[in-house]
TORTORPA-197516 format. One record per residue (C-alpha): residue number from 1; residue in three letters; x, y, z. Coordinates in Angstrom, 1 decimal. Layout:
// residues N
  nr rest      X      Y      Z
 NUM  ALA      X      Y      Z
...
END
This chain:
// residues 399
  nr rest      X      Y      Z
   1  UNK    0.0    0.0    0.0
   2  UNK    1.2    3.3   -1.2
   3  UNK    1.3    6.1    1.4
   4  UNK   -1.5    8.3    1.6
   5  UNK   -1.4   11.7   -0.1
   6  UNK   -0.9   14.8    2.1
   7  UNK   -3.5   17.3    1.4
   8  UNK   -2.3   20.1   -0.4
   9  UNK   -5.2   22.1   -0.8
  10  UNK   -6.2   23.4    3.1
  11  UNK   -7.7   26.6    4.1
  12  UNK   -4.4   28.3    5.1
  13  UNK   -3.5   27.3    1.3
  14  UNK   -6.6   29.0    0.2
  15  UNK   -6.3   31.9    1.7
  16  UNK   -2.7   32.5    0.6
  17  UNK   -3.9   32.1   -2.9
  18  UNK   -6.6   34.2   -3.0
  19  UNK   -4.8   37.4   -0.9
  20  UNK   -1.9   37.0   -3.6
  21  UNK   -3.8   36.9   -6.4
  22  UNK   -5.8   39.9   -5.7
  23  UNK   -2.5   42.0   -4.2
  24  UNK   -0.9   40.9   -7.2
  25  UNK   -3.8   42.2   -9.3
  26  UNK   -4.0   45.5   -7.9
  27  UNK   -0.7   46.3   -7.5
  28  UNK   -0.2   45.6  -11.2
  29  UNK   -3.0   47.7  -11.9
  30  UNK   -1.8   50.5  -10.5
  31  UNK    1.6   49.6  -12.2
  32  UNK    0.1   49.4  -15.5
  33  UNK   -2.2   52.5  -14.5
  34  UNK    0.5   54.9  -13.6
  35  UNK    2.1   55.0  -16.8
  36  UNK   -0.7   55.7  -19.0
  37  UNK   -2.1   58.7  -16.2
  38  UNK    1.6   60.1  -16.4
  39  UNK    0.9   59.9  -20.4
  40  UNK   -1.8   62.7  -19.7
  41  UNK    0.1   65.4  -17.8
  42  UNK    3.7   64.3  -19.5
  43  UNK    4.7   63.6  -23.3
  44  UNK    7.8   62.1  -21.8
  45  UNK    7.6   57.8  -21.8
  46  UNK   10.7   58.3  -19.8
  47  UNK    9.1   59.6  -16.9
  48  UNK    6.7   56.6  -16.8
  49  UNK    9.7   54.2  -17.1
  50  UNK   11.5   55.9  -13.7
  51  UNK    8.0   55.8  -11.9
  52  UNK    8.1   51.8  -12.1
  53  UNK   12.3   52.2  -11.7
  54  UNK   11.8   53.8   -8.2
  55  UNK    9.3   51.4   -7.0
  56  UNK   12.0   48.1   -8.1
  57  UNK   14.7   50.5   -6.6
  58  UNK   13.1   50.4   -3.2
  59  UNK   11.7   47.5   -3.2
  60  UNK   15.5   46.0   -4.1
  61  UNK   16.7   47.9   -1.0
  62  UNK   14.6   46.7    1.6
  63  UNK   14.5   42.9    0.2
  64  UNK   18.3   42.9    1.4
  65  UNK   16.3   43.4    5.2
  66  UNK   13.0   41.8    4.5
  67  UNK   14.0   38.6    5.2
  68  UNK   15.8   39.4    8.5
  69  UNK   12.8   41.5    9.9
  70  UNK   10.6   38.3    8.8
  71  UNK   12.2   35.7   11.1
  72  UNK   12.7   38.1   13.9
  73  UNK    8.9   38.8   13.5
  74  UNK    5.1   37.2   14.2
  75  UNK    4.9   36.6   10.3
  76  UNK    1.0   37.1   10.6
  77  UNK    1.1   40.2   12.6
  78  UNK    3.8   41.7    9.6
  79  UNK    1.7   40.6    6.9
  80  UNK   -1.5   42.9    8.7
  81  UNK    1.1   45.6    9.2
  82  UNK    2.3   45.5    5.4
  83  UNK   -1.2   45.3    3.9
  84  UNK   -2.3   48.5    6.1
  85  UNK    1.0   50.3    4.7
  86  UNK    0.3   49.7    1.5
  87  UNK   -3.6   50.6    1.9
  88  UNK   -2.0   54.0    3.4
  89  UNK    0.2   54.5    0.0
  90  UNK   -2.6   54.0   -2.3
  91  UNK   -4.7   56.5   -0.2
  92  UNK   -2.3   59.3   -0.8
  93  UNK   -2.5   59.5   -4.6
  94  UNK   -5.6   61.5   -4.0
  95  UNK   -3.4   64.2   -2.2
  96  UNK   -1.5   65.2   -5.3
  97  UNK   -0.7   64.1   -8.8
  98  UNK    2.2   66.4   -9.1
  99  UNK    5.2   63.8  -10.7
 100  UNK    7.7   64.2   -8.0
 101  UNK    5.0   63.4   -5.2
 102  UNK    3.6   60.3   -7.2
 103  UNK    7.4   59.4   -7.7
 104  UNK    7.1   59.5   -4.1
 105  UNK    4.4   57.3   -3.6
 106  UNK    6.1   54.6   -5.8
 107  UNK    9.1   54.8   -3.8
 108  UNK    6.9   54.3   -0.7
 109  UNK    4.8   51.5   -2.3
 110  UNK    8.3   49.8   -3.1
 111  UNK    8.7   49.4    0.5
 112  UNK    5.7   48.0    0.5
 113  UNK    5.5   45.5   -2.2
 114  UNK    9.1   44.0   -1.2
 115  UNK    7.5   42.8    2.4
 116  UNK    4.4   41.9    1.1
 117  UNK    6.2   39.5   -1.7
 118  UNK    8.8   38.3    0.8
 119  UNK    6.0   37.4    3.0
 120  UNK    3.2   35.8    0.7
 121  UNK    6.3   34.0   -0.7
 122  UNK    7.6   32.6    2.5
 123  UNK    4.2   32.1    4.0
 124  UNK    3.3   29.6    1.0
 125  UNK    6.3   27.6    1.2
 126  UNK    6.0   26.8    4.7
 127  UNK    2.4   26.3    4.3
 128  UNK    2.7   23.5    0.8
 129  UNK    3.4   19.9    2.5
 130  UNK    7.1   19.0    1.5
 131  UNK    5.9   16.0   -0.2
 132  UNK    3.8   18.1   -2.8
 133  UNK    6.3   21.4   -2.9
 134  UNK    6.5   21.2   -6.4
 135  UNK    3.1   21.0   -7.1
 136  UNK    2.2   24.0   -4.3
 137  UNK    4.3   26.1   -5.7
 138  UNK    3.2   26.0   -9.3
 139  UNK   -0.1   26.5   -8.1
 140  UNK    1.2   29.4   -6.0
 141  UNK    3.3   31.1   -9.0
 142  UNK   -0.4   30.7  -11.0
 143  UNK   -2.1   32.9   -8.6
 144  UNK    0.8   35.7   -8.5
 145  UNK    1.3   35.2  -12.2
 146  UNK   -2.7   35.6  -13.0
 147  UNK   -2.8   38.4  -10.8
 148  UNK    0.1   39.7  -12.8
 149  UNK   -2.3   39.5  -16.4
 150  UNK   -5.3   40.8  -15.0
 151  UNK   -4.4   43.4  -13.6
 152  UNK   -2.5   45.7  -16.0
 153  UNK   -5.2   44.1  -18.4
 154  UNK   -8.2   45.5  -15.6
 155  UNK   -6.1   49.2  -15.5
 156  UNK   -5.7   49.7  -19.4
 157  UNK   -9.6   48.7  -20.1
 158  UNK  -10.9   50.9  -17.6
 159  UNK   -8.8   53.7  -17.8
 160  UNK  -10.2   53.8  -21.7
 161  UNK  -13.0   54.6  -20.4
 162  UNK  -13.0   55.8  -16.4
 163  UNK  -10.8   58.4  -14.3
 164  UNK   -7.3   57.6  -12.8
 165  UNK   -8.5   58.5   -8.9
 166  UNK  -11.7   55.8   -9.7
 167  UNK   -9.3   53.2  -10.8
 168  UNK   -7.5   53.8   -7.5
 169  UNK  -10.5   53.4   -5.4
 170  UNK  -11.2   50.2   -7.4
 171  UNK   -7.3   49.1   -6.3
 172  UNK   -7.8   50.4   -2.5
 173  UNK  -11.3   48.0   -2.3
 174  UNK   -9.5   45.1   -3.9
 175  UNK   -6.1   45.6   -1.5
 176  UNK   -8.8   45.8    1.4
 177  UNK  -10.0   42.7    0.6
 178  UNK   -6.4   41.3    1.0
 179  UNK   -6.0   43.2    3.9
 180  UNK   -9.2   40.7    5.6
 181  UNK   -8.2   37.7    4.2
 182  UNK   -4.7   38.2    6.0
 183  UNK   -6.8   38.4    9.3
 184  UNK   -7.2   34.0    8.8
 185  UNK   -3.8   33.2    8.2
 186  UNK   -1.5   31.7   11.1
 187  UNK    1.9   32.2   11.6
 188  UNK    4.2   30.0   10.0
 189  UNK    7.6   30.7   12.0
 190  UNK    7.8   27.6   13.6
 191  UNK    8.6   25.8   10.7
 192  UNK   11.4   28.1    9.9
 193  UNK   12.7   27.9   13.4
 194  UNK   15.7   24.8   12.0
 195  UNK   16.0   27.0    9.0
 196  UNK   16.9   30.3   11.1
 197  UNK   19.6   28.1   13.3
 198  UNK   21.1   27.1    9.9
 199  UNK   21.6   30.5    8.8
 200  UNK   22.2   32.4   12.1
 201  UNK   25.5   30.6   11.8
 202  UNK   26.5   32.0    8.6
 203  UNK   27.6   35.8    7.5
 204  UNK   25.1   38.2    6.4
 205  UNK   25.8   37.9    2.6
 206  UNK   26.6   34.1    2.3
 207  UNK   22.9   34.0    3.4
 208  UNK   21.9   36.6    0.8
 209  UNK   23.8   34.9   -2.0
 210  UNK   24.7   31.6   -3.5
 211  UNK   26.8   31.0   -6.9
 212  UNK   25.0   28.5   -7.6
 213  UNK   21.6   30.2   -8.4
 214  UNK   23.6   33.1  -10.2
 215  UNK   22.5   32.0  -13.2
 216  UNK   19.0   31.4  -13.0
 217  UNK   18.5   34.8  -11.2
 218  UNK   20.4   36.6  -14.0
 219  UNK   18.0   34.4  -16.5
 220  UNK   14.9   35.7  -14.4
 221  UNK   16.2   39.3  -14.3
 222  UNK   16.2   39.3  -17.8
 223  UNK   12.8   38.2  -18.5
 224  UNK   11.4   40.5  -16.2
 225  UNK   13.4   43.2  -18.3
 226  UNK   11.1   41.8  -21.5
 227  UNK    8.2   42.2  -19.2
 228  UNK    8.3   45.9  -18.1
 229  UNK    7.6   46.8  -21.5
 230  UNK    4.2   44.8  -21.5
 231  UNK    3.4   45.7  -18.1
 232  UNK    4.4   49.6  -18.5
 233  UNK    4.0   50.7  -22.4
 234  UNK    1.1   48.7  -23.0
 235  UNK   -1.6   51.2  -23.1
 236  UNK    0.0   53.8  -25.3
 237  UNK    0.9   51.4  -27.8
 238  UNK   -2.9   51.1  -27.7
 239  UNK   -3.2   54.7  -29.0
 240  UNK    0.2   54.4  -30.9
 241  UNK   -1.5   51.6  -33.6
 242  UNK   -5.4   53.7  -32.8
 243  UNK   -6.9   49.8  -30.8
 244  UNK   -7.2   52.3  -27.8
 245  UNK   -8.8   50.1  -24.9
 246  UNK   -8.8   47.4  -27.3
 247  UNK   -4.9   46.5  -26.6
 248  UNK   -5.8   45.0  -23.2
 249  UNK   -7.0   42.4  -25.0
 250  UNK   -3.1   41.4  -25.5
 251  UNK   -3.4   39.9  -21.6
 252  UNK   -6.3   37.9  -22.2
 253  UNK   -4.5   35.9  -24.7
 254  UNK   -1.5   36.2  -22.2
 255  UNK   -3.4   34.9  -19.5
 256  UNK   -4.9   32.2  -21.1
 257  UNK   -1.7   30.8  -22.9
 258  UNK   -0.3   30.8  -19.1
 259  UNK   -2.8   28.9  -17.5
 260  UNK   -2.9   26.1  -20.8
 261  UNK    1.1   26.0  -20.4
 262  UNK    1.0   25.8  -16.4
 263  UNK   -1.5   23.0  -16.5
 264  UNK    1.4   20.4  -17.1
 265  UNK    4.4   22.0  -17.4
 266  UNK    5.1   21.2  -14.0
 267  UNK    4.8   17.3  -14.7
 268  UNK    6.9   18.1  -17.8
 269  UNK    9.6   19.8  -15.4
 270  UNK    9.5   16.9  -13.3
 271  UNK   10.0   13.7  -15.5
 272  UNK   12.1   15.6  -18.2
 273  UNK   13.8   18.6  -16.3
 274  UNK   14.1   22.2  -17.3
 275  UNK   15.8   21.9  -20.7
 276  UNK   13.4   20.7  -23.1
 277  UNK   11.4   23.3  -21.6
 278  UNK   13.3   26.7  -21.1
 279  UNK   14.8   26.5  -24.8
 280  UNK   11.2   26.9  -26.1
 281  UNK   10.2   29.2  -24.0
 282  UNK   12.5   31.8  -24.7
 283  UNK   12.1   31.2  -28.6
 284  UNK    8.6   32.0  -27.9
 285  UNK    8.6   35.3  -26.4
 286  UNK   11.5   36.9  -28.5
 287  UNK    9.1   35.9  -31.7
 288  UNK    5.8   37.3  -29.5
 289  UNK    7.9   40.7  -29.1
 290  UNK    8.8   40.9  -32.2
 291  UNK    5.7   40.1  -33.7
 292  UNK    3.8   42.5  -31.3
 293  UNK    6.3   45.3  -32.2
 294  UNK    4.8   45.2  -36.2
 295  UNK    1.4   44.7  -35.0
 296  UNK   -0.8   46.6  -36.7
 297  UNK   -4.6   44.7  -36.2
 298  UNK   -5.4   42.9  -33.5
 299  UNK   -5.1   39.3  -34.4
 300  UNK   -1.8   39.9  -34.6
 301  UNK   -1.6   41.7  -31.1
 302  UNK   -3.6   38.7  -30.1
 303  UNK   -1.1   36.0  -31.6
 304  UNK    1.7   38.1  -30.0
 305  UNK    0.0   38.1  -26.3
 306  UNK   -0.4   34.1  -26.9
 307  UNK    3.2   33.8  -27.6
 308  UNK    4.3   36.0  -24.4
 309  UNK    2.1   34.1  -22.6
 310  UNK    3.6   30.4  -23.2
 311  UNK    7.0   32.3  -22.5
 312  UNK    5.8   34.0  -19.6
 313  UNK    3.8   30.7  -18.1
 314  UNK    7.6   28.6  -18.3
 315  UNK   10.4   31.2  -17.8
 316  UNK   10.3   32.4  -14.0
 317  UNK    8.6   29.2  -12.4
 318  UNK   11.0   26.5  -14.0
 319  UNK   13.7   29.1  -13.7
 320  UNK   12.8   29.1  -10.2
 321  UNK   12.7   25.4   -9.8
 322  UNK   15.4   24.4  -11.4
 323  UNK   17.0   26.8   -9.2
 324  UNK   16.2   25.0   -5.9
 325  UNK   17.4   22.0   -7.0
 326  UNK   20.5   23.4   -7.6
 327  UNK   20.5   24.0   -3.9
 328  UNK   20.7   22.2   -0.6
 329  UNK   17.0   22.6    1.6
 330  UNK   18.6   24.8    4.2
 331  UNK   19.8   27.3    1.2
 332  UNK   16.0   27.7   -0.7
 333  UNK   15.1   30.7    1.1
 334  UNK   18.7   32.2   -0.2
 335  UNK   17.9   31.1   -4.0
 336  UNK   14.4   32.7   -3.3
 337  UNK   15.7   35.8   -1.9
 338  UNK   18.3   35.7   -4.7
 339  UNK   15.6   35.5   -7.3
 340  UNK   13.2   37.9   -5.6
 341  UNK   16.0   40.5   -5.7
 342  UNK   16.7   39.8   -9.5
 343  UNK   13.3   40.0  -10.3
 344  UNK   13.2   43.8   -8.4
 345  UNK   16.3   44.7  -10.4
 346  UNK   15.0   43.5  -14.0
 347  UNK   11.8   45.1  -13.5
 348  UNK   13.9   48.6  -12.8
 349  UNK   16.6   48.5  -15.5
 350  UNK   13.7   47.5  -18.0
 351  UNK   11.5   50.1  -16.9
 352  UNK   13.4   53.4  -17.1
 353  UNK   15.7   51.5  -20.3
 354  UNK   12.4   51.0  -22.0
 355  UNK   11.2   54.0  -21.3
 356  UNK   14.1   55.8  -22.8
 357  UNK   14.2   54.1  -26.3
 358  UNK   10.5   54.5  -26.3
 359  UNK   11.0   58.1  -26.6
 360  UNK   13.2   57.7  -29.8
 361  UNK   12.0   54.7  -31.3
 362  UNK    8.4   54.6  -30.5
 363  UNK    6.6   51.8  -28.4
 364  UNK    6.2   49.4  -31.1
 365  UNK    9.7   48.7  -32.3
 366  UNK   10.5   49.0  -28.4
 367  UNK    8.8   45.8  -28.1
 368  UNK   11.2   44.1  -30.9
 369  UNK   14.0   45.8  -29.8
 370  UNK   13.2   44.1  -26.2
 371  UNK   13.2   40.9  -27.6
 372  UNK   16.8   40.5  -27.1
 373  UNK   16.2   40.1  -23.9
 374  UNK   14.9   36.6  -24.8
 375  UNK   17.4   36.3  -27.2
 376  UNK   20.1   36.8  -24.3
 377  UNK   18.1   34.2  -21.7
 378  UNK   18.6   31.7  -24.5
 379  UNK   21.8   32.2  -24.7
 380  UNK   22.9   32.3  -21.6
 381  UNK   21.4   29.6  -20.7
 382  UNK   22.7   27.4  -23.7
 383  UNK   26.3   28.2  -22.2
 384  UNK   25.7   28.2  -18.1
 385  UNK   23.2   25.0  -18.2
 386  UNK   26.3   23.0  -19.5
 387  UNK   28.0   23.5  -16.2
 388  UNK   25.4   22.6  -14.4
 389  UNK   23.8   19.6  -16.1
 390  UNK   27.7   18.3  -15.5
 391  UNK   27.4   19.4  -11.8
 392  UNK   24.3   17.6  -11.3
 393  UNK   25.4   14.1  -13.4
 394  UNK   28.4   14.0  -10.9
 395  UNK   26.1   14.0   -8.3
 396  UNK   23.9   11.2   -9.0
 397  UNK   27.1    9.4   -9.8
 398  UNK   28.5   10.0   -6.5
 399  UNK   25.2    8.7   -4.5
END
């Protein structure tokens, strides 16, 4: 008799899914948002591009203390504290839309997104059975990555038609939901107690950083690069090829691609590893951004969005799991924080570097142009997977 399956799917696990998913959503639709409000009191796509820079520029500066204040601290308690903070953030846009105080804001709402990340993200993995970690956290990654499509695809449809300050109520409402849900979770710190003794032992930075997941957080950093465009430029390109409101439609097919791809990629991951996956996956999205930068009708925006999407559904969570097996159990929350900080640091280079050649080239060819992003993941990870597809055959040899 086989051992009975642990049950993945609990109430704590619930409730983790549903707060990120709708703090991802609204915090992408103010994300999204920003830019194409900016677009009405600025002609400069620059400006929008350092709005999203500053946000990933504080957020990348507290992530190197999150995870210290998270072990020291009731992990439920935080999560309440960081949710009201953020509610607080959003409430001062109605206080003035002058750029430098909305710059500001982002800067404070950097703050804010880097603890709430660190903590959904560390709140999940204690929560998923160890048995079923794999599957939990594709699961998890769904929620944060649907949230991630709907919402700049919620701010660029009903900004085409509604007020900036209305779509920020919507965002406050939907961040107070969060904000209750966080109210049913339980703290998870006991079962980080064993890993806090492992790493209490160790310097500062050798628990920040680990060669061995340099690679796959350089990988991840640059397909979050290719992903500020989407997320940022999105909605002008709207106006630029005269779709308008239509363009959102570009996350639809995103979203649904993602959810086709992540229905058994995972199993793929598992009996075949992350090769036979990642290779495609790049391919896909440096032919989607090219494609979407010549787009001129909306099949082919739709096509593009598709092609994004299969990208976008493989990259960051096989990156990310083919990351943690590249590490010993005590060292995942290092390859996480790694990746988190990677993530913050793609998204700000992209932004503000997106936002600059938008300004000379237009947003269209600025998607092509950011398809060698993908063009570099595949690459790089053509030459650095050698290494450690070596590294790993000498392992099993050894044991």
């Amino acid at each position: 008799m086989g051992k009975e399956k642990v049950k993945l799917w609990t109430n704590q696990y619930l409730i983790i899914i549903l707060l990120s998913l709708v703090m991802f959503s609204s915090f992408y639709m103010i994300t999204a948002g920003f830019p194409i409000f900016v677009s009405t009191i600025s002609d400069n796509p620059a400006i929008a591009g350092i709005m999203t820079t500053t946000l990933m520029l504080a957020s990348l500066i507290t992530r190197f203390f999150a995870s210290i204040i998270i072990q020291k601290v009731n992990m439920k308690l935080l999560l309440i504290i960081s949710l009201l903070y953020f509610l607080g953030t959003i409430g001062l846009t109605f206080v003035n839309d002058s750029i430098v105080f909305l710059i500001f804001i982002r800067a404070l709402q950097g703050i804010g997104f880097c603890m709430l990340t660190s903590l959904v993200f560390t709140i999940s993995s204690n929560i998923v059975p160890k048995s079923r970690l794999g599957e939990g956290i594709v699961f998890f990654a769904m929620s944060t990555s649907v949230g991630t499509t709907l919402g700049p695809l919620i701010a660029i449809s009903y900004l085409a038609n509604y007020s900036f300050r209305s779509m920020m109520m919507l965002t406050l409402g939907l961040m107070f939901i969060a904000f209750l849900c966080s109210f049913f979770t339980k703290n998870t710190v006991k079962k980080e107690k064993e890993r806090q003794q492992a790493t209490n032992k160790e310097p500062f930075y050798r628990y920040m950083f680990d060669k061995r997941v340099l690679l796959p957080s350089i990988l991840v950093a640059f397909n979050y690069m290719a992903l500020a465009g989407t997320v940022n430029f999105m909605g002008a390109f709207g106006k630029e090829i005269n779709v308008g409101g239509s363009i959102s439609q570009f996350f639809i097919a995103q979203g649904i691609a993602m959810i086709l791809i992540r229905a058994f990629s995972g199993k793929i991951f598992d009996r075949f590893g992350h090769r036979i996956l990642i290779i495609p996956g790049a391919i896909s999205g440096a032919v989607g951004l090219i494609l979407l930068g010549f787009s001129t009708s909306m099949w082919m925006v739709l096509v593009s969005g598709g092609l994004f999407g299969i990208a976008f559904a493989i990259l960051h969570p096989i990156i990310q799991a083919w990351a943690l097996t590249l590490v010993p159990p005590e060292k995942k929350a290092t390859a996480n924080s790694m990746l988190l900080i990677f993530i913050d640091f793609g998204l700000a280079i992209g932004s503000v570097g997106l936002g600059f050649l938008a300004k000379s080239v237009g947003y269209g060819m600025t998607f092509s142009y950011s398809s060698a992003f993908m063009i570099v993941i595949l690459l790089l990870y053509l030459i650095g997977s050698k290494k450690t597809v070596t590294l790993e055959a000498n392992k099993k040899k050894s044991s």
